[in-house]
N, CA, C and O atoms as a DFTB+ gen file, in Angstrom:
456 C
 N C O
     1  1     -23.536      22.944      99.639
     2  2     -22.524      22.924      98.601
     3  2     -22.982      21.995      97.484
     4  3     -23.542      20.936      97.767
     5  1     -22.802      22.292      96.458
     6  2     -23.078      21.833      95.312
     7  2     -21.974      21.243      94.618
     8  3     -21.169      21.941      94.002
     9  1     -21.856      19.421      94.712
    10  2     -21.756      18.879      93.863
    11  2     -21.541      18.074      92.694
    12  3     -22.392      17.185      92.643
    13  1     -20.606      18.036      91.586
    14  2     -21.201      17.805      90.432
    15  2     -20.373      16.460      89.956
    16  3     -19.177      16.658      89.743
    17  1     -20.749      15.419      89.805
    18  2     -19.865      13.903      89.374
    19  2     -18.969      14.390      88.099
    20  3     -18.875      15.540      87.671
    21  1     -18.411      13.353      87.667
    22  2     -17.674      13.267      86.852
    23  2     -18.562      13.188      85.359
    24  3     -18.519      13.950      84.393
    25  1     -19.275      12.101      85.563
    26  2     -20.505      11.633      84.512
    27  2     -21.848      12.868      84.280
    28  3     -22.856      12.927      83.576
    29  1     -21.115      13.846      85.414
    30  2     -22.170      14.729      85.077
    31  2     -21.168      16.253      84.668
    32  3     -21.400      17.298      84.060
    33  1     -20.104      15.724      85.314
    34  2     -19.400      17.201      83.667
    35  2     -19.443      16.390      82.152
    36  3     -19.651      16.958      81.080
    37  1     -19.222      15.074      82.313
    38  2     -18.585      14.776      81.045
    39  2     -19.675      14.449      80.347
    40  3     -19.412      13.746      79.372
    41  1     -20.968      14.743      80.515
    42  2     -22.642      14.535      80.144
    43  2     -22.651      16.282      79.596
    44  3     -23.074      16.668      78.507
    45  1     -22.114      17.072      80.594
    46  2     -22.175      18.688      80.255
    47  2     -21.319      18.755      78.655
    48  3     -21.683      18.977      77.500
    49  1     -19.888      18.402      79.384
    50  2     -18.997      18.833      78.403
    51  2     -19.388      17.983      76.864
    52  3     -18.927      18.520      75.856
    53  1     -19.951      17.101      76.728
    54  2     -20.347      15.976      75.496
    55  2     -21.462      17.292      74.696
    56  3     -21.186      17.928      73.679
    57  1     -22.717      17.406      75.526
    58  2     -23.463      18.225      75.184
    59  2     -22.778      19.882      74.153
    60  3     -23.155      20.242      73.037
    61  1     -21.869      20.461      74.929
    62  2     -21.333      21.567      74.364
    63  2     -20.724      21.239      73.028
    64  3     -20.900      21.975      72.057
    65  1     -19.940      20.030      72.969
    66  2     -18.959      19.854      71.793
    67  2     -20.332      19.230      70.774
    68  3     -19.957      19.378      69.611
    69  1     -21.026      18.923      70.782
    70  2     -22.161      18.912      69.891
    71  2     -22.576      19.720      69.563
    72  3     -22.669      19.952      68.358
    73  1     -23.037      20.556      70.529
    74  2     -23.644      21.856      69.977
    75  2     -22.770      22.790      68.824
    76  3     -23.211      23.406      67.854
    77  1     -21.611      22.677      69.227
    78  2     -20.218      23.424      68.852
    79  2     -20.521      22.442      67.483
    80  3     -21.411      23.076      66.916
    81  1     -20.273      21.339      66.732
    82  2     -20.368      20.593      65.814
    83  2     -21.535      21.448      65.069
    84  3     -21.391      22.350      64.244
    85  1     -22.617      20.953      65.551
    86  2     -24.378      21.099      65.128
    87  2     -24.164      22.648      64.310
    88  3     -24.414      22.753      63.110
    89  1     -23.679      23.787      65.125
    90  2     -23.579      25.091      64.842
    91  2     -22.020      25.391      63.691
    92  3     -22.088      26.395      62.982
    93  1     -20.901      24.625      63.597
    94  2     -19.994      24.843      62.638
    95  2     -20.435      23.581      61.512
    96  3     -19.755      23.493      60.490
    97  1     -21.363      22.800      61.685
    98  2     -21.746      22.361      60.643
    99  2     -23.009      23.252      59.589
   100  3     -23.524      22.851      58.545
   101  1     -23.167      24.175      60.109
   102  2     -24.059      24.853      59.937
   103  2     -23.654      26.138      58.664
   104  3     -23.975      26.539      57.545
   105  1     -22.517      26.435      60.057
   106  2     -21.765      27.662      59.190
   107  2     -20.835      27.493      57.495
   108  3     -20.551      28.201      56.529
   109  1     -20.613      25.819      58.059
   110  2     -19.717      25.873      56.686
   111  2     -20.896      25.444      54.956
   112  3     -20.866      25.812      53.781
   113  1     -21.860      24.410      55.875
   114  2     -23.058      24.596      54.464
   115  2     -23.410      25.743      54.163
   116  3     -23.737      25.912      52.989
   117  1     -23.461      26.807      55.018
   118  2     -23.905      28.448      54.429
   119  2     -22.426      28.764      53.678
   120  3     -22.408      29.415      52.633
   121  1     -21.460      28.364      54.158
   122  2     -20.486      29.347      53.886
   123  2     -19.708      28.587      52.146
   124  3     -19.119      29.016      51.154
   125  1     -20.197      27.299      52.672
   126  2     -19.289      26.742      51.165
   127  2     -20.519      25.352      51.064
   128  3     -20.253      24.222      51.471
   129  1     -21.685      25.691      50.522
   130  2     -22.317      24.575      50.043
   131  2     -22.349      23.782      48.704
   132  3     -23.165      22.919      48.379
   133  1     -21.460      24.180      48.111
   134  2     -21.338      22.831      46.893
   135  2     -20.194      21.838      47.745
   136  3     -20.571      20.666      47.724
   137  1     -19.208      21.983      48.305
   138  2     -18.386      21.164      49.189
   139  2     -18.973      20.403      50.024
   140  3     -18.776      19.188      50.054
   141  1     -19.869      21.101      50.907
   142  2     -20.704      20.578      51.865
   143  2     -22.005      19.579      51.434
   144  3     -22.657      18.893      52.222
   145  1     -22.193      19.679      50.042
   146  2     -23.121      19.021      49.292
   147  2     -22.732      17.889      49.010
   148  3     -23.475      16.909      49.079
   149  1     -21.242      17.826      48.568
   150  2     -20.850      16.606      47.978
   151  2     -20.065      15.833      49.426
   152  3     -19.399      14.805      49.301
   153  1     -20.203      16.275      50.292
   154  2     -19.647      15.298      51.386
   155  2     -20.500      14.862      52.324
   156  3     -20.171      14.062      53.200
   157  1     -22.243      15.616      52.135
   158  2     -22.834      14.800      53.276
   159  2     -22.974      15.747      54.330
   160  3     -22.175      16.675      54.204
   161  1     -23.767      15.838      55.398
   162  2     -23.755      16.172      56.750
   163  2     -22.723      15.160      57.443
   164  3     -21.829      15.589      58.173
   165  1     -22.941      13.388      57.100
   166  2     -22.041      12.651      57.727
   167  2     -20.755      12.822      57.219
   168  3     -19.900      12.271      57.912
   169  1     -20.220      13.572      55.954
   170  2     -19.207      13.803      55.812
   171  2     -18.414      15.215      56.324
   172  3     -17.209      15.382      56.510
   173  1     -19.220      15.895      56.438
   174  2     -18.849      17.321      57.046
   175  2     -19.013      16.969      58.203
   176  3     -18.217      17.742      58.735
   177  1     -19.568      16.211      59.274
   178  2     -19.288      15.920      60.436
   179  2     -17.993      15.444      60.706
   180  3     -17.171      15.907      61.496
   181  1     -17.894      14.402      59.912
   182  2     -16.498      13.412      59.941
   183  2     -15.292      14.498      59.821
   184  3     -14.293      14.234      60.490
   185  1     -15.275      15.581      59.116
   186  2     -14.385      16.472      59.036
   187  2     -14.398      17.232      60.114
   188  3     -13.374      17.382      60.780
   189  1     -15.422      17.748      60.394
   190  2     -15.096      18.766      61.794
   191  2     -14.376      18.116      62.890
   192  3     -13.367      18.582      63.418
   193  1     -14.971      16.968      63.218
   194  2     -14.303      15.714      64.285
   195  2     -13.378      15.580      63.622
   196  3     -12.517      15.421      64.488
   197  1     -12.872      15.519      62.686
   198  2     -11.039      14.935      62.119
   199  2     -10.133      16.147      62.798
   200  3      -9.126      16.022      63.494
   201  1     -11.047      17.784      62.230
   202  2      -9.900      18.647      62.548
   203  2      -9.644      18.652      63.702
   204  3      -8.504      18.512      64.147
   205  1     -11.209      18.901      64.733
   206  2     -10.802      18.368      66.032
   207  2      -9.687      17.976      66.591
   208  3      -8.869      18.580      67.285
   209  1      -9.751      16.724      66.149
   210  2      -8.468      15.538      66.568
   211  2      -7.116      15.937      66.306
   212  3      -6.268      16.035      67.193
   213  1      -6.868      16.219      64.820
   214  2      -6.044      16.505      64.322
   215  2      -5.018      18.140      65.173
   216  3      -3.810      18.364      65.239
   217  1      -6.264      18.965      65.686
   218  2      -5.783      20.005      66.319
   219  2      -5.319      20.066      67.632
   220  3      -4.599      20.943      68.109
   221  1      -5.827      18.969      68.250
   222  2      -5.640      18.726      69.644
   223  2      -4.079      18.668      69.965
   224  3      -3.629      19.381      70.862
   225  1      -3.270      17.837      69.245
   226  2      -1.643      17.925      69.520
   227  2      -0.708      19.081      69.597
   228  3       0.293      19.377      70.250
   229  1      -1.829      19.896      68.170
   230  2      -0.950      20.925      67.967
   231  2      -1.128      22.538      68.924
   232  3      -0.446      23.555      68.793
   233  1      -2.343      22.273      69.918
   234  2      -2.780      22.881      70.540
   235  2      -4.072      23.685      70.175
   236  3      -4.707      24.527      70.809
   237  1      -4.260      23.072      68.793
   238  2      -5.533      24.268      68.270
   239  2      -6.654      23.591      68.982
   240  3      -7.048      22.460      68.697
   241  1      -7.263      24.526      70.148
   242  2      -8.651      23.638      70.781
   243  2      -9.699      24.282      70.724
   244  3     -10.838      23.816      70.762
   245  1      -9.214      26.014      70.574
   246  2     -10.471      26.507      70.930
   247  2     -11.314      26.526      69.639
   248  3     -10.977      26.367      68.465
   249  1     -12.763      26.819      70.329
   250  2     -14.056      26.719      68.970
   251  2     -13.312      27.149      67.622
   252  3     -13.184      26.374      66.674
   253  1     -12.694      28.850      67.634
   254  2     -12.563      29.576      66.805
   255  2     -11.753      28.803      65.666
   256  3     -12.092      28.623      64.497
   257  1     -10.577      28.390      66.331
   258  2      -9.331      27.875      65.795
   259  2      -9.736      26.606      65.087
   260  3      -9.458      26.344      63.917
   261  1     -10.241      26.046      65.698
   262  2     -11.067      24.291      64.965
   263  2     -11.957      24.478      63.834
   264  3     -12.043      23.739      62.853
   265  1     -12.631      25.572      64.075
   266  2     -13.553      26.161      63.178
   267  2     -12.671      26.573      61.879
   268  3     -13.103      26.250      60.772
   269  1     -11.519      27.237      61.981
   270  2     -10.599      27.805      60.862
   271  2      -9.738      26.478      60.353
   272  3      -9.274      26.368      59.218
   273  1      -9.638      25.684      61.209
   274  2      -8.991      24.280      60.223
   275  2     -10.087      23.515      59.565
   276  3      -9.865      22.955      58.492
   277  1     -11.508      23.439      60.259
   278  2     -12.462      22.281      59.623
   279  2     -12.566      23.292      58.148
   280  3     -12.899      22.725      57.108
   281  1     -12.304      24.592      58.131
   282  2     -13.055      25.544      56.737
   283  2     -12.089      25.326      55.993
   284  3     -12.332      25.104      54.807
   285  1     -10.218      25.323      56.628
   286  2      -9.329      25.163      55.487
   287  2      -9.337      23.580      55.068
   288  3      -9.121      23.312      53.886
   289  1      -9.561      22.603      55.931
   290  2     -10.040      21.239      55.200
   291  2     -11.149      21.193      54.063
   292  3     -11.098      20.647      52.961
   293  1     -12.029      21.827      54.576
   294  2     -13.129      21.803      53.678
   295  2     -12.957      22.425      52.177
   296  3     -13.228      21.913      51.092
   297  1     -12.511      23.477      52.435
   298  2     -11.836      24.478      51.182
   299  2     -11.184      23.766      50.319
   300  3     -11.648      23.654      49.185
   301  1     -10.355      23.332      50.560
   302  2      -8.598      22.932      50.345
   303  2      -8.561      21.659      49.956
   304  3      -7.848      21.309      49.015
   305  1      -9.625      20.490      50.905
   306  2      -9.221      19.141      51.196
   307  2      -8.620      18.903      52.398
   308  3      -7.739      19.598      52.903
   309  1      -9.150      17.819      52.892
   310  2      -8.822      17.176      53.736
   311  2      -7.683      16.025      54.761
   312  3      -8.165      14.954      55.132
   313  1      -6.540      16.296      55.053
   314  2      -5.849      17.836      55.794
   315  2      -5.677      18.543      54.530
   316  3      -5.465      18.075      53.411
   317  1      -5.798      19.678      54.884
   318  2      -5.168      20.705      53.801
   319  2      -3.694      21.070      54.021
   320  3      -3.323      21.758      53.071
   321  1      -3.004      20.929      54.648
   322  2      -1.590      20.888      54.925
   323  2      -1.218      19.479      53.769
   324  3      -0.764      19.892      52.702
   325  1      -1.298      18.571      53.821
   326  2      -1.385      18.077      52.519
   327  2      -1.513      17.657      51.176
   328  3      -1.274      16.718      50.417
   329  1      -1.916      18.593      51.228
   330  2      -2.669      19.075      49.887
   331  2      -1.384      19.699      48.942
   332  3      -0.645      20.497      49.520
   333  1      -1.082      19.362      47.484
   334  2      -0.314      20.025      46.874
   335  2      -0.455      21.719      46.644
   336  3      -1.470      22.364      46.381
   337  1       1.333      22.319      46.896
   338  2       1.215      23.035      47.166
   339  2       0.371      24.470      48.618
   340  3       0.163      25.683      48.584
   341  1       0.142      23.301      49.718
   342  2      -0.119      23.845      50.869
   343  2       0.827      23.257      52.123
   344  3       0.560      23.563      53.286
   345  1       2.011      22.345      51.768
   346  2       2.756      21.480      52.158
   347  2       3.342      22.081      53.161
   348  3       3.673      21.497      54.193
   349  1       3.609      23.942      52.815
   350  2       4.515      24.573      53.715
   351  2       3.595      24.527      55.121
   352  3       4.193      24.229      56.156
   353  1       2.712      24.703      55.160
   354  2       1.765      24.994      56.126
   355  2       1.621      24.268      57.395
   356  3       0.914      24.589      58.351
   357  1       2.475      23.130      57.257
   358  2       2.373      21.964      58.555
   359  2       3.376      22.159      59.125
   360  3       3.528      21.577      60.199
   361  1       4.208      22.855      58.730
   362  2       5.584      23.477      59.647
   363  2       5.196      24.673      60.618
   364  3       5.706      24.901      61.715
   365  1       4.138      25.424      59.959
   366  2       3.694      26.408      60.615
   367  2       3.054      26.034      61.675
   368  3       3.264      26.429      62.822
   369  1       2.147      25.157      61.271
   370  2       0.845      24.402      62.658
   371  2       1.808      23.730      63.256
   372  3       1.659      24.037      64.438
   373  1       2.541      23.138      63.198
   374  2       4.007      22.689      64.513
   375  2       4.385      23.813      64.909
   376  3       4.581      23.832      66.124
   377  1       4.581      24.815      64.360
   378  2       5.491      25.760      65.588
   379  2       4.745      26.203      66.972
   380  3       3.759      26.924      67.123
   381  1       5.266      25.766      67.587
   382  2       4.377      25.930      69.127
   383  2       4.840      27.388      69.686
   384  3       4.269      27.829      70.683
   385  1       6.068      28.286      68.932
   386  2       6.382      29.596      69.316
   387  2       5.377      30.661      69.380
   388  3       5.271      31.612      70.154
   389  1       4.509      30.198      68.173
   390  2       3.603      30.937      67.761
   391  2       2.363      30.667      68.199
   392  3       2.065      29.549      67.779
   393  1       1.110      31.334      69.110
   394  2      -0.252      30.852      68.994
   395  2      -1.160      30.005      68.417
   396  3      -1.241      30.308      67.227
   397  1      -1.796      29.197      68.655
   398  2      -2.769      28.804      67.649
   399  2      -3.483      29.700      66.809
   400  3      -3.606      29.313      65.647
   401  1      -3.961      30.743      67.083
   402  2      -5.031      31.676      66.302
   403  2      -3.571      32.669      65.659
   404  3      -3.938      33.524      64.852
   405  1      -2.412      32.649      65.857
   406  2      -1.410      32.831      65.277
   407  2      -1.006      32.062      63.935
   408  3      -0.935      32.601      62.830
   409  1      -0.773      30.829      64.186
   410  2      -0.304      29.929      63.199
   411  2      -1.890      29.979      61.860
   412  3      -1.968      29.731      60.657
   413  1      -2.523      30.263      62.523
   414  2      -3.440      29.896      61.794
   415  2      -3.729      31.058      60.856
   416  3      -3.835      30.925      59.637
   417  1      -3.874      32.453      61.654
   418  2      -3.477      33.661      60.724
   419  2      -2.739      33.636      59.668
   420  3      -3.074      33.906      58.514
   421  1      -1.204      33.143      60.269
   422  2      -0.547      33.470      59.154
   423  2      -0.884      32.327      57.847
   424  3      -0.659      32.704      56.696
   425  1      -1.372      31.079      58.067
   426  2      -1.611      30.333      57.178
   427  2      -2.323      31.088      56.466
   428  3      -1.930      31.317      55.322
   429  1      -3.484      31.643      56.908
   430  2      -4.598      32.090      55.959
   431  2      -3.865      33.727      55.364
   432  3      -4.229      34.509      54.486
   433  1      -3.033      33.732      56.053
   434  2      -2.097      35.340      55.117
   435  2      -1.643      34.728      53.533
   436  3      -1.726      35.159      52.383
   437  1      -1.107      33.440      54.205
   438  2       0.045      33.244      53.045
   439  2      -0.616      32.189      51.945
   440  3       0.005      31.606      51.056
   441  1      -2.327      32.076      52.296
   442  2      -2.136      31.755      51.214
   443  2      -2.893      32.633      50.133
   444  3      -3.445      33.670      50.501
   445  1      -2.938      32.158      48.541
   446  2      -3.755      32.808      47.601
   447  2      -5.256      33.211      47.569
   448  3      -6.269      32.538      47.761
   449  1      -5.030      34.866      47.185
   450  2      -6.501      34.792      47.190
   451  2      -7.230      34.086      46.050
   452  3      -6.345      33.665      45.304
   453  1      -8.205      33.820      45.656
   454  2      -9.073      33.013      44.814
   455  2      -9.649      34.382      43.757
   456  3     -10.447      34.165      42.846
C-alpha cells in the first residue's frame, strides 16, 4: 500500500497551483499585453494570487473561474467589482444561489461590449 504524507500532498498540491499561475500568467500577456506590460510579471502574478484569494470565500476555486476573475481584474482593474460603474457585480459574486461559472457568466453577459 502506498502511502503519501501530508508534506508530500502539500509539496504536490504547491507544485500544481504554480503551474496553474506560470500557465494563466501566460494566457493573459498573450491575451491583453499592454496591461500585462505595465504591471510586471510580479504584478500580474500579484493579481492572479489576489483573485485567487479574493475567490476563495465566494466559492470561485476552480482554474477556469479564477482564470475569468484574474482577466476581469486585469481588464477592468483591480477588483473589478470596484471599479466605477461595475459596482453591481459584487452582489452577483455573493449570490451563492447561483454557480460560480454562473455568477461569473452572467457578469461577463452584463457587461459592455468594447
Amino acid at each position: 500500500m502506498l502511502i503519501i504524507r501530508q508534506e508530500q500532498m502539500d509539496s504536490l498540491s504547491r507544485a500544481a497551483v504554480l503551474r496553474f499561475e506560470r500557465a494563466l500568467m501566460a494566457d493573459l500577456r498573450k491575451s491583453y499585453p499592454a496591461e500585462s506590460e505595465l504591471k510586471g510579471d510580479a504584478g500580474v502574478l500579484a493579481l492572479i494570487r489576489e483573485a485567487s484569494k479574493r475567490g476563495e470565500p465566494l466559492g470561485i476555486v476552480a482554474e477556469c473561474d479564477i482564470a475569468t476573475l484574474a482577466e476581469l481584474d486585469l481588464s477592468l482593474g483591480a477588483p473589478f467589482e470596484r471599479q466605477k460603474g461595475c459596482e453591481w457585480a459584487a452582489a452577483i459574486l455573493r449570490d451563492k444561489s447561483i454557480s460560480p461559472a454562473g455568477r461569473l457568466a452572467l457578469i461577463l453577459a452584463r457587461l459592455p461590449a468594447d
